[in-house]
Biopython code that builds the backbone (N, CA, C, O; Angstrom):
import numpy as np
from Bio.PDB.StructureBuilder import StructureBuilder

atoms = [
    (1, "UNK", "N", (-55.779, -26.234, 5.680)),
    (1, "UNK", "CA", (-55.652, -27.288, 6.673)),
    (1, "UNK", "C", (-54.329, -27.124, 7.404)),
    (1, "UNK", "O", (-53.337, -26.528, 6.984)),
    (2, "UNK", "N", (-54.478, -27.762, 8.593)),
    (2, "UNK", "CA", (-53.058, -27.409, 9.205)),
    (2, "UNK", "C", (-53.004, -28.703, 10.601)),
    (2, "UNK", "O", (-54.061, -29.042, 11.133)),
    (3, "UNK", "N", (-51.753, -29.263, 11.013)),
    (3, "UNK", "CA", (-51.342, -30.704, 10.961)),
    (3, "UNK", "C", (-51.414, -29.915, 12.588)),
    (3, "UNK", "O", (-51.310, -28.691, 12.513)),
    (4, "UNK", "N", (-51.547, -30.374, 13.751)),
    (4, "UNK", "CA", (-51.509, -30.576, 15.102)),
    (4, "UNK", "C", (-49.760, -31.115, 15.116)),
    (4, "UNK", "O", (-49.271, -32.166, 14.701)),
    (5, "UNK", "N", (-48.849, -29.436, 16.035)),
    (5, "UNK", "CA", (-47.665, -29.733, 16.034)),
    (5, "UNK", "C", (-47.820, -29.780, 17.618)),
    (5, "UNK", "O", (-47.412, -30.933, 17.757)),
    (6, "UNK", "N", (-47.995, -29.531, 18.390)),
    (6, "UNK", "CA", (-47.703, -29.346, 19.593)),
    (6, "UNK", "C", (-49.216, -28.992, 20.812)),
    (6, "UNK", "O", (-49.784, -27.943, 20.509)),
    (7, "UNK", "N", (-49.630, -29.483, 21.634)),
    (7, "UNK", "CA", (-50.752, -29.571, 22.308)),
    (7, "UNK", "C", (-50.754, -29.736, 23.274)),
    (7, "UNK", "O", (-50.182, -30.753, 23.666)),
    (8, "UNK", "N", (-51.372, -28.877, 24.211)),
    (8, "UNK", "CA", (-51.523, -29.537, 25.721)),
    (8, "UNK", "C", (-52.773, -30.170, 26.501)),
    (8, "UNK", "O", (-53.591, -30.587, 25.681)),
    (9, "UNK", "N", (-53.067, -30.317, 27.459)),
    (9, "UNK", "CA", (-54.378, -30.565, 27.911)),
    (9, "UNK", "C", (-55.849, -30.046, 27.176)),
    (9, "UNK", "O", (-55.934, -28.819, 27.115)),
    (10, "UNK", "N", (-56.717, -30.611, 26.757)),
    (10, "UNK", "CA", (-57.671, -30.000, 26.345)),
    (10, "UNK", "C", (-58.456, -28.913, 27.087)),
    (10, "UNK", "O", (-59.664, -29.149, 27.061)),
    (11, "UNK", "N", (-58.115, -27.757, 27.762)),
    (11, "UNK", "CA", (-58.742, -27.506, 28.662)),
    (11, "UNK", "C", (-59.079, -25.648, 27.595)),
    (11, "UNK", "O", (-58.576, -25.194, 26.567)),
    (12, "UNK", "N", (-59.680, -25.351, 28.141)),
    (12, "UNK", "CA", (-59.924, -23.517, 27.973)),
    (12, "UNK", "C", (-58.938, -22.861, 28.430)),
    (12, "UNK", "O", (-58.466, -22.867, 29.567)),
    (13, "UNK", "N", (-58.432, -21.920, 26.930)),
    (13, "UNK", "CA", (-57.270, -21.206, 27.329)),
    (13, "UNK", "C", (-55.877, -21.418, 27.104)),
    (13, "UNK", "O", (-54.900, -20.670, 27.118)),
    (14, "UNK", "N", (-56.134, -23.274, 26.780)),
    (14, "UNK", "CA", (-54.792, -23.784, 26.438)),
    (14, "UNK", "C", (-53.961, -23.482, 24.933)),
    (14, "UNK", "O", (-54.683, -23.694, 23.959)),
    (15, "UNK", "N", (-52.917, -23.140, 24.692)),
    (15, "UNK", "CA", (-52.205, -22.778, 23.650)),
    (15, "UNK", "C", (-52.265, -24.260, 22.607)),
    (15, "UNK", "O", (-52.238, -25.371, 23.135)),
    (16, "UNK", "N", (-52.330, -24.126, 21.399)),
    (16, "UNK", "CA", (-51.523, -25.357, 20.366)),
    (16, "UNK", "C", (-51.028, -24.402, 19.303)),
    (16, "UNK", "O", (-51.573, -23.411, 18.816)),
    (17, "UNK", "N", (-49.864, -24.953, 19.072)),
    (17, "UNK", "CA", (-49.292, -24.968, 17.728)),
    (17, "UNK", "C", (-49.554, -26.161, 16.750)),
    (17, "UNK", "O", (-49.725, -27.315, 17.142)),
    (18, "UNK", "N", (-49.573, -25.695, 15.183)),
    (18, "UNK", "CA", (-50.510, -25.939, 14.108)),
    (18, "UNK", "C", (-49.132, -26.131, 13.387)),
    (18, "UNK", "O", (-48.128, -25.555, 13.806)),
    (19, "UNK", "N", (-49.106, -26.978, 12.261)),
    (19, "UNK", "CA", (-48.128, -26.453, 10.984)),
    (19, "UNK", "C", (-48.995, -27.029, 9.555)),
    (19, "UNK", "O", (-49.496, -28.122, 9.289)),
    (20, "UNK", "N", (-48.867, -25.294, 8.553)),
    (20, "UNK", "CA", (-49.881, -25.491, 7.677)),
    (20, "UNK", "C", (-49.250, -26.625, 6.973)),
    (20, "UNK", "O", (-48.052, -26.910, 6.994)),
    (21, "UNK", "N", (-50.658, -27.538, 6.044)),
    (21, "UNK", "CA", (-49.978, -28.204, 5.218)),
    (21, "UNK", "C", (-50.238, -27.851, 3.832)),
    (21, "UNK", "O", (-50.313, -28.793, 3.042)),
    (22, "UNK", "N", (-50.378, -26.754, 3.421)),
    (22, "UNK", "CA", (-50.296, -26.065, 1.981)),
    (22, "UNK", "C", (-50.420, -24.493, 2.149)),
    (22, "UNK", "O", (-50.838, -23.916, 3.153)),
    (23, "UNK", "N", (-49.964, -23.898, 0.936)),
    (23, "UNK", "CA", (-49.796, -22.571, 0.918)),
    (23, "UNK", "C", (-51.046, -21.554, 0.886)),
    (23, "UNK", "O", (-51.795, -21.746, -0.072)),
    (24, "UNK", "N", (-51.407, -20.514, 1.749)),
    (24, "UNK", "CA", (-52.609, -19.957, 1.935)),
    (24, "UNK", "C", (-52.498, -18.151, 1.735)),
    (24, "UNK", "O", (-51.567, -17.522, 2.238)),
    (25, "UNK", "N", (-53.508, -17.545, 0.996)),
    (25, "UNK", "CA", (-53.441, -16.645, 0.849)),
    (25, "UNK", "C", (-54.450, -16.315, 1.985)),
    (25, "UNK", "O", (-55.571, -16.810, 1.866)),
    (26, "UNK", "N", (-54.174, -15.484, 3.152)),
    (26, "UNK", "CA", (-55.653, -14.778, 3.573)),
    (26, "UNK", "C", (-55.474, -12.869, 3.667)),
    (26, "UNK", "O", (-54.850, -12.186, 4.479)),
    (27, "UNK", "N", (-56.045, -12.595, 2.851)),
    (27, "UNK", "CA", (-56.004, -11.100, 2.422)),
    (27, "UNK", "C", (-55.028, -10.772, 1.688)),
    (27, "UNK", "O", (-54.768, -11.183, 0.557)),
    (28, "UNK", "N", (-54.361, -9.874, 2.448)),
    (28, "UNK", "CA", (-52.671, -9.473, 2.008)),
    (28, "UNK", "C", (-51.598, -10.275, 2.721)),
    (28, "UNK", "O", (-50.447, -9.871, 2.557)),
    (29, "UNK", "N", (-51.817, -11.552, 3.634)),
    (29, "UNK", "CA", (-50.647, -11.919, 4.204)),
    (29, "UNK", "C", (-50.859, -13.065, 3.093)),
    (29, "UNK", "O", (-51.956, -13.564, 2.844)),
    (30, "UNK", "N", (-49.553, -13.436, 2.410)),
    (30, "UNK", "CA", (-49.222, -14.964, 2.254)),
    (30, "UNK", "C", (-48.785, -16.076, 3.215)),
    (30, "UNK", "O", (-47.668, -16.065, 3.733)),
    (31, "UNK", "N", (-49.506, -16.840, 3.395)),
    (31, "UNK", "CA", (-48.616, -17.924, 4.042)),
    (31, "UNK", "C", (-48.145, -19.674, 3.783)),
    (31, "UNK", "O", (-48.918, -20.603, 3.553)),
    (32, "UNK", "N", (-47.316, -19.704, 3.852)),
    (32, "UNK", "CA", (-46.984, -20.851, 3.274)),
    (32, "UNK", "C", (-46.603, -22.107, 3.459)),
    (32, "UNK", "O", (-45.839, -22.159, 4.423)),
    (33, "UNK", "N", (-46.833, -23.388, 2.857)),
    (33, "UNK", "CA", (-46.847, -24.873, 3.953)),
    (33, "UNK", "C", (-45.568, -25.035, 4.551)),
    (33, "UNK", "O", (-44.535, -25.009, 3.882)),
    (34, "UNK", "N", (-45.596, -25.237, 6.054)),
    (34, "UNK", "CA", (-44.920, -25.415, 7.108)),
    (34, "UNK", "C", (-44.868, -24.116, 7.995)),
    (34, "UNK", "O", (-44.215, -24.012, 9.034)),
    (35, "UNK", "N", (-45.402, -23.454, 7.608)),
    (35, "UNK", "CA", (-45.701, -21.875, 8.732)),
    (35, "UNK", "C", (-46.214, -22.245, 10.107)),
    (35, "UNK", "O", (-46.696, -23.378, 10.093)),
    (36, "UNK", "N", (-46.262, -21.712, 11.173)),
    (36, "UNK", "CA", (-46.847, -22.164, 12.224)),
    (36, "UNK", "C", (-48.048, -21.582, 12.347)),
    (36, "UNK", "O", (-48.272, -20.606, 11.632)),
    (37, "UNK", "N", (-48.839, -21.944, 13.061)),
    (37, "UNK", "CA", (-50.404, -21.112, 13.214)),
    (37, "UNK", "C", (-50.740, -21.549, 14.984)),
    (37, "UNK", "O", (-50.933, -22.663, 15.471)),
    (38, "UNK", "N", (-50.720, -20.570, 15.462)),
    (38, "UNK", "CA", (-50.713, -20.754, 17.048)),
    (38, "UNK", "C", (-52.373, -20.156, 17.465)),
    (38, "UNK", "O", (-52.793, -19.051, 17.120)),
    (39, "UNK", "N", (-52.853, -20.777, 17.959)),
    (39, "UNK", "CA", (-54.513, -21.361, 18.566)),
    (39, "UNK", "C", (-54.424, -21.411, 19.632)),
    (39, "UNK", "O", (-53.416, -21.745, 20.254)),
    (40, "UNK", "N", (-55.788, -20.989, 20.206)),
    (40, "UNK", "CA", (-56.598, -20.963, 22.023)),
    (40, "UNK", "C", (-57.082, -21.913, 22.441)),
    (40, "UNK", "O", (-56.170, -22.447, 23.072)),
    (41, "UNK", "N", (-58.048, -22.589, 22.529)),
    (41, "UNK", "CA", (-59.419, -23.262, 23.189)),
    (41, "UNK", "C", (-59.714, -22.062, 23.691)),
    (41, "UNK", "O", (-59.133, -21.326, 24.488)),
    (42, "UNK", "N", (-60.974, -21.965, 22.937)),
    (42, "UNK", "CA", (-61.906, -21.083, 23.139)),
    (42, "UNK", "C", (-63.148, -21.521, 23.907)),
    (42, "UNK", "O", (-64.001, -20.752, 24.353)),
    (43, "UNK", "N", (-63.147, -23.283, 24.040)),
    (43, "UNK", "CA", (-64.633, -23.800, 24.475)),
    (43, "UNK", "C", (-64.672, -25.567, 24.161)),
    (43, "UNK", "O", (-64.622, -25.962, 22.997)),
    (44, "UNK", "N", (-64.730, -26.179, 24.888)),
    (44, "UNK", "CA", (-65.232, -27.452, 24.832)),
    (44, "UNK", "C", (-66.654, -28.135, 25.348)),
    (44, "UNK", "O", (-66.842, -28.564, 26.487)),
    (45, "UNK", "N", (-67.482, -28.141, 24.411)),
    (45, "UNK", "CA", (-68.896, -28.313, 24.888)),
    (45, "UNK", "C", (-69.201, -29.597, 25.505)),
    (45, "UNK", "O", (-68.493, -30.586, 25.313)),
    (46, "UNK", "N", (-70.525, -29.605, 26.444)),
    (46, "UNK", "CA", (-70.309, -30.744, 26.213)),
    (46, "UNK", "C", (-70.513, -32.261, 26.301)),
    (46, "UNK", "O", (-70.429, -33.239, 27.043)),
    (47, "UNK", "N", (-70.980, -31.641, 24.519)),
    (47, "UNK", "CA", (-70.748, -33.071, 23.859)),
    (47, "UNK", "C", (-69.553, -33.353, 23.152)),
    (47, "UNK", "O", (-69.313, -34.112, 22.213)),
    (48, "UNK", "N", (-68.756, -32.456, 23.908)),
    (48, "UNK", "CA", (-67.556, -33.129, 23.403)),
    (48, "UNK", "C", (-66.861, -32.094, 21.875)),
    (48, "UNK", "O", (-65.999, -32.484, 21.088)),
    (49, "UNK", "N", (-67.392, -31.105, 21.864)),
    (49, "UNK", "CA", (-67.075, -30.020, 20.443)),
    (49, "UNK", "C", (-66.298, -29.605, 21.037)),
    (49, "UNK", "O", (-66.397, -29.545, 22.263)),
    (50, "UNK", "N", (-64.817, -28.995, 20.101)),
    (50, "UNK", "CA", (-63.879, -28.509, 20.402)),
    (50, "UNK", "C", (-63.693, -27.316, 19.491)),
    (50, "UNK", "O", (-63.482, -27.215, 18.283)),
    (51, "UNK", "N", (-63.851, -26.388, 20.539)),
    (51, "UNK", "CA", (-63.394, -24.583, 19.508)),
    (51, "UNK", "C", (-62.250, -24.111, 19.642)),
    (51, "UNK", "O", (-61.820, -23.825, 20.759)),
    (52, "UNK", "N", (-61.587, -23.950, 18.606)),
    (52, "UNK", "CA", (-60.563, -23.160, 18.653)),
    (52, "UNK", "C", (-59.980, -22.426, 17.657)),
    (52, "UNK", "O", (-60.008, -22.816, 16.490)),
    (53, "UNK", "N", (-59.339, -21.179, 18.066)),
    (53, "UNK", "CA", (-59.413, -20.092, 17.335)),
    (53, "UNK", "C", (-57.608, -19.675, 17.318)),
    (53, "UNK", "O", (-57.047, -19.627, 18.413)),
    (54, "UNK", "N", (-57.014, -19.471, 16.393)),
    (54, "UNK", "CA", (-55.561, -18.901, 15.674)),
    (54, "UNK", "C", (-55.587, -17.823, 15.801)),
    (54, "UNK", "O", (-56.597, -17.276, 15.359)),
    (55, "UNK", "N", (-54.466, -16.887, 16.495)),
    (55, "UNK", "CA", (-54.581, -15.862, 16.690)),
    (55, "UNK", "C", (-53.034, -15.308, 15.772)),
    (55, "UNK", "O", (-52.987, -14.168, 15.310)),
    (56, "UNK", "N", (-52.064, -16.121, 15.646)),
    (56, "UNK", "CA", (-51.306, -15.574, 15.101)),
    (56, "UNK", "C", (-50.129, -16.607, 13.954)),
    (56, "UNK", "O", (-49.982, -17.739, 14.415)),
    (57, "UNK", "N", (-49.456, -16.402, 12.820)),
    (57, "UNK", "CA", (-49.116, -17.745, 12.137)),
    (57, "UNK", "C", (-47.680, -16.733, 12.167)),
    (57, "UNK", "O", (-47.807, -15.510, 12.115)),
    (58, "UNK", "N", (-46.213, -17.438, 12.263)),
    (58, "UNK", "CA", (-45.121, -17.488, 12.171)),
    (58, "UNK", "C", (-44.651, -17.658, 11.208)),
    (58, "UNK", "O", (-44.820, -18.839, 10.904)),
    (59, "UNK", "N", (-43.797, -16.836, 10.053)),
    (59, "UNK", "CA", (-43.457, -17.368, 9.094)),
    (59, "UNK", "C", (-42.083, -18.359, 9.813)),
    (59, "UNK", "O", (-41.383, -17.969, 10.748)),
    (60, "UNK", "N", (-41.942, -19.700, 9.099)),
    (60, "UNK", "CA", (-40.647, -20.782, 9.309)),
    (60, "UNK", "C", (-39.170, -19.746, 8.439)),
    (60, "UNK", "O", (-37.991, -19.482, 8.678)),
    (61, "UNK", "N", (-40.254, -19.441, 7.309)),
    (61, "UNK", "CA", (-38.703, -18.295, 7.000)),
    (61, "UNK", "C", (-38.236, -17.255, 7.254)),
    (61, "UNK", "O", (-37.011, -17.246, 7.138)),
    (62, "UNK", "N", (-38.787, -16.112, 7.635)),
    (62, "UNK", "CA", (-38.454, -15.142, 7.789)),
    (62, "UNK", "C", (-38.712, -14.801, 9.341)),
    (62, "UNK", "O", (-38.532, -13.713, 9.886)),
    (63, "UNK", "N", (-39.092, -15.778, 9.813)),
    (63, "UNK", "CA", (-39.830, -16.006, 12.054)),
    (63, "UNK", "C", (-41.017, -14.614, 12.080)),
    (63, "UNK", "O", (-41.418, -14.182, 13.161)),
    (64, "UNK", "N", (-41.457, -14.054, 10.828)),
    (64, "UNK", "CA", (-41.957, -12.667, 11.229)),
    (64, "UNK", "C", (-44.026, -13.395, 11.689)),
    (64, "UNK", "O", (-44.935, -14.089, 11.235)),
    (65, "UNK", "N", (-43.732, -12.750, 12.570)),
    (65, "UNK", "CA", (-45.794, -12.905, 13.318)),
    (65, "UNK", "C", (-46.814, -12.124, 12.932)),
    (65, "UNK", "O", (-46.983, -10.927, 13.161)),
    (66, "UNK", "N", (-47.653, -13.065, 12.180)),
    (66, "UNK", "CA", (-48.287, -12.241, 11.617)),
    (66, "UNK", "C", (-49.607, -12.272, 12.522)),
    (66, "UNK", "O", (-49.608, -13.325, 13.160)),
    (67, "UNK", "N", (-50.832, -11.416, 12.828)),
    (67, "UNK", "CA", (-51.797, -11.405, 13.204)),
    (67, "UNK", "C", (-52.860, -11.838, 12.781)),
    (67, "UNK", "O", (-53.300, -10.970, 12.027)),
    (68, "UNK", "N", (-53.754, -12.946, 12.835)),
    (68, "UNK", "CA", (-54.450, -13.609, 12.355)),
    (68, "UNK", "C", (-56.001, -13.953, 13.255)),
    (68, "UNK", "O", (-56.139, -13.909, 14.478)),
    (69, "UNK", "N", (-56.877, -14.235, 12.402)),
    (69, "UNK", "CA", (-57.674, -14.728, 13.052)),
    (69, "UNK", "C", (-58.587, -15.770, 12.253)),
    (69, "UNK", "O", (-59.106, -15.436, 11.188)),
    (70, "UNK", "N", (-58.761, -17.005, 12.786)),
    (70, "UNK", "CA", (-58.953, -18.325, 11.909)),
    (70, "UNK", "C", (-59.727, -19.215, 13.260)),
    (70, "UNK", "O", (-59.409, -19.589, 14.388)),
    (71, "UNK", "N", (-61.018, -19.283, 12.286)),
    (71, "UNK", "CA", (-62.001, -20.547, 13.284)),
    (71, "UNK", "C", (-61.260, -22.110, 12.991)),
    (71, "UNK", "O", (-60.571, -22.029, 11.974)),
    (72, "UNK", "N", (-61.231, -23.122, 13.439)),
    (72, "UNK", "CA", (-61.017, -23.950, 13.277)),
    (72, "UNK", "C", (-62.913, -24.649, 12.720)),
    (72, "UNK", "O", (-63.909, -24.582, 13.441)),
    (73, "UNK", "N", (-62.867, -25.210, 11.385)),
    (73, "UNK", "CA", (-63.957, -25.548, 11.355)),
    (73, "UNK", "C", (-64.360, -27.021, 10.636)),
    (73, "UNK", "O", (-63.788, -27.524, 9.670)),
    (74, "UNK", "N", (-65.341, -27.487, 11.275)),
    (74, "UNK", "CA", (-65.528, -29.360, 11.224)),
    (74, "UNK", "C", (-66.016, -29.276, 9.584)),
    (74, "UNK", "O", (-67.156, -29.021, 9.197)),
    (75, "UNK", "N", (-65.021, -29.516, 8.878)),
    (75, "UNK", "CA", (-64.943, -30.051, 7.529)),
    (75, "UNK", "C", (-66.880, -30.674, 7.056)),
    (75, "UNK", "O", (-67.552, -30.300, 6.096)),
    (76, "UNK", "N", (-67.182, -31.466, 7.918)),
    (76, "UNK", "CA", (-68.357, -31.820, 7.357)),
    (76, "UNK", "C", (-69.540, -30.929, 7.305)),
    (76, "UNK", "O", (-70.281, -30.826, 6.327)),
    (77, "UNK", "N", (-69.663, -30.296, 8.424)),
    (77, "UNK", "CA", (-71.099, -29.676, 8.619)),
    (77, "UNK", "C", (-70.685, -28.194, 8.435)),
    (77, "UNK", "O", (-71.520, -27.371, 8.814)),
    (78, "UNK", "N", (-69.536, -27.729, 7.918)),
    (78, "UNK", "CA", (-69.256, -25.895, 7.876)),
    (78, "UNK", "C", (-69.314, -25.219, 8.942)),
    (78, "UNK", "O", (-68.998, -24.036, 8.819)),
    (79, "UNK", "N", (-69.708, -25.685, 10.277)),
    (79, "UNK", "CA", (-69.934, -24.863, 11.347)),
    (79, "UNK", "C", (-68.413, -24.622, 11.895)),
    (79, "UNK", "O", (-67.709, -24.193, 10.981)),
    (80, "UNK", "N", (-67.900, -24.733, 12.789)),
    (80, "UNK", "CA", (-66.905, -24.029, 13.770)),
    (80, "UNK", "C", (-67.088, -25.250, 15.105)),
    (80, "UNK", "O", (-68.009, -25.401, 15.908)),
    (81, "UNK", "N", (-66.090, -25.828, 14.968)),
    (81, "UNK", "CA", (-65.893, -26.519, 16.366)),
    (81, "UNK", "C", (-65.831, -27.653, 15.751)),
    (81, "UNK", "O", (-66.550, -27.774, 14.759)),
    (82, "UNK", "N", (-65.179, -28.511, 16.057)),
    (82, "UNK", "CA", (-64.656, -30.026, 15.482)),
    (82, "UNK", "C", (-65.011, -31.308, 16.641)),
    (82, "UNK", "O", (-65.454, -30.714, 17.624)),
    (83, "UNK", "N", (-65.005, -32.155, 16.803)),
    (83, "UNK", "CA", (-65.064, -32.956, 17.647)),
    (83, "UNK", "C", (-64.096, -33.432, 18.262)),
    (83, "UNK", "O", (-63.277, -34.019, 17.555)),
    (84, "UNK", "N", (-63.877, -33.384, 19.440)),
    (84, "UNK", "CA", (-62.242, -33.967, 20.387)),
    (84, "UNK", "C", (-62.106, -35.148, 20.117)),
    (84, "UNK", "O", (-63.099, -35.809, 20.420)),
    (85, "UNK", "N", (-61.018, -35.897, 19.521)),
    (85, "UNK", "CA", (-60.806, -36.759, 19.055)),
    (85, "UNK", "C", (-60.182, -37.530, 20.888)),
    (85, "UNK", "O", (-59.554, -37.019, 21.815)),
    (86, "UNK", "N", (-60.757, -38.888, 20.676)),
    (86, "UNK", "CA", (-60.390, -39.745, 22.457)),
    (86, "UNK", "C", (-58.572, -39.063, 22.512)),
    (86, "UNK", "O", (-58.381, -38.244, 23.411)),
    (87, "UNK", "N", (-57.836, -39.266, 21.963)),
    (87, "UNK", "CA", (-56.376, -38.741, 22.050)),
    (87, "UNK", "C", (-56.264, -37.967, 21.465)),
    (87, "UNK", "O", (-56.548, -38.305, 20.316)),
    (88, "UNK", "N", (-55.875, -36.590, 21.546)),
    (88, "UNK", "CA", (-55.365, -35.740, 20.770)),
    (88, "UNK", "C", (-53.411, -35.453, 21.084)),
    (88, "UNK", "O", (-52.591, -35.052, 21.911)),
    (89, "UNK", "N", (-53.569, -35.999, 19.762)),
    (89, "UNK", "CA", (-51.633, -36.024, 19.398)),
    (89, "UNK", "C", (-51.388, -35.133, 18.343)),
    (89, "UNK", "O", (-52.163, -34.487, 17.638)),
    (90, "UNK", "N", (-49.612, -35.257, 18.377)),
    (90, "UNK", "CA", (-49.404, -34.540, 16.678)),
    (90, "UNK", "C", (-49.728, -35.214, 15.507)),
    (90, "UNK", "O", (-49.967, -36.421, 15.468)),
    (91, "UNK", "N", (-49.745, -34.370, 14.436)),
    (91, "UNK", "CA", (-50.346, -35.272, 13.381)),
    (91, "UNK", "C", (-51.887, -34.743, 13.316)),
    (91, "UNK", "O", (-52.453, -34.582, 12.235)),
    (92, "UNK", "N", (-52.381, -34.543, 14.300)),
    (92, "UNK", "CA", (-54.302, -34.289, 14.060)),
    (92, "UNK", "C", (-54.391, -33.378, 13.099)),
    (92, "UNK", "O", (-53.878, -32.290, 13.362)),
    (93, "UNK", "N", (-55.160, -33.575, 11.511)),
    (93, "UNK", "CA", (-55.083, -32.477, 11.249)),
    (93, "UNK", "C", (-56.828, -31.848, 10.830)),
    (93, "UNK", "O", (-57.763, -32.411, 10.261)),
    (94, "UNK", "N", (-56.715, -30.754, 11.292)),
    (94, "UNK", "CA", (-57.711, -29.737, 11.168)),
    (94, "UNK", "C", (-58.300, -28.748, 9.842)),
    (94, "UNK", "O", (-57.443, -28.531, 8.985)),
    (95, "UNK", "N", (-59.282, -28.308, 9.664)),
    (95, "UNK", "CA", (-59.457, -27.615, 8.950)),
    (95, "UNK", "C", (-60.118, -25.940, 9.407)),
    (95, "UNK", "O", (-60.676, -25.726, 10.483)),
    (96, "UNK", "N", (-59.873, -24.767, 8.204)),
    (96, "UNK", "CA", (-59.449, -23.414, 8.939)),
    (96, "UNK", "C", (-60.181, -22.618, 8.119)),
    (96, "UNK", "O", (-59.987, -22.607, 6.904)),
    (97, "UNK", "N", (-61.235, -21.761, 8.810)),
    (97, "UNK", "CA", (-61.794, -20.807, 8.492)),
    (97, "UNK", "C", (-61.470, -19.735, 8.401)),
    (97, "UNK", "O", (-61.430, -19.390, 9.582)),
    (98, "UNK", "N", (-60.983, -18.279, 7.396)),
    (98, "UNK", "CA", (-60.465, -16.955, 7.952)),
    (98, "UNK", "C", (-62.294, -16.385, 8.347)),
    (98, "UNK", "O", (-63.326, -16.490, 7.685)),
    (99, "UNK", "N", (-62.038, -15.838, 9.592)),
    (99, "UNK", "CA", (-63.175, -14.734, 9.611)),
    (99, "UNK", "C", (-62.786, -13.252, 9.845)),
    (99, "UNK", "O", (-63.656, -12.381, 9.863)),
]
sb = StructureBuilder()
sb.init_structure("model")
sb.init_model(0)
sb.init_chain("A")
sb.init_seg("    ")
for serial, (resi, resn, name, xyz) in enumerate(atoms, 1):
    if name == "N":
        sb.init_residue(resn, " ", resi, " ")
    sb.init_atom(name, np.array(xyz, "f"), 0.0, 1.0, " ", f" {name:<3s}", serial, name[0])
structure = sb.get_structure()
């Protein structure tokens, strides 16, 4: 899971920064809670589904970028794409698929 640090317009294409909130192994990278995880909009459907995809996570300690790739995915139904919440602020937090 990872906490909504920074966001702009909901639009396609737009950048957010993420900060994890627990420590994650995916493959050989470790990463660990408070790392950054930086995301696209990949797609807003619409009924209102929101896709978005992590392309790269920052370690907070060492600043090194690691290359990543992570669906953002709606906790209830396992699929990929979450629902746009009426405000999206910091604090939103998400859940993260490695594919």
């Amino acid at each position: 899971a990872a906490q909504l640090h920074k966001s702009g317009k909901p639009k396609v294409g737009q950048s957010w920064a993420f900060i994890l909130t627990e420590d994650r192994q995916l493959g050989e990278v470790f990463l660990k809670a408070g790392d950054m995880l930086y995301a696209v909009v990949d797609d807003i459907d619409p009924q209102g589904i929101l896709y978005l995809r992590a392309t790269k996570a920052v370690s907070t300690q060492t600043k090194e970028i690691v290359p990543i790739t992570l669906l953002c995915m709606n906790p209830v139904t396992g699929l990929a794409g979450v629902p746009l919440p009426k405000v999206v602020k910091a604090g939103w937090l998400v859940q993260w698929k490695n594919i």
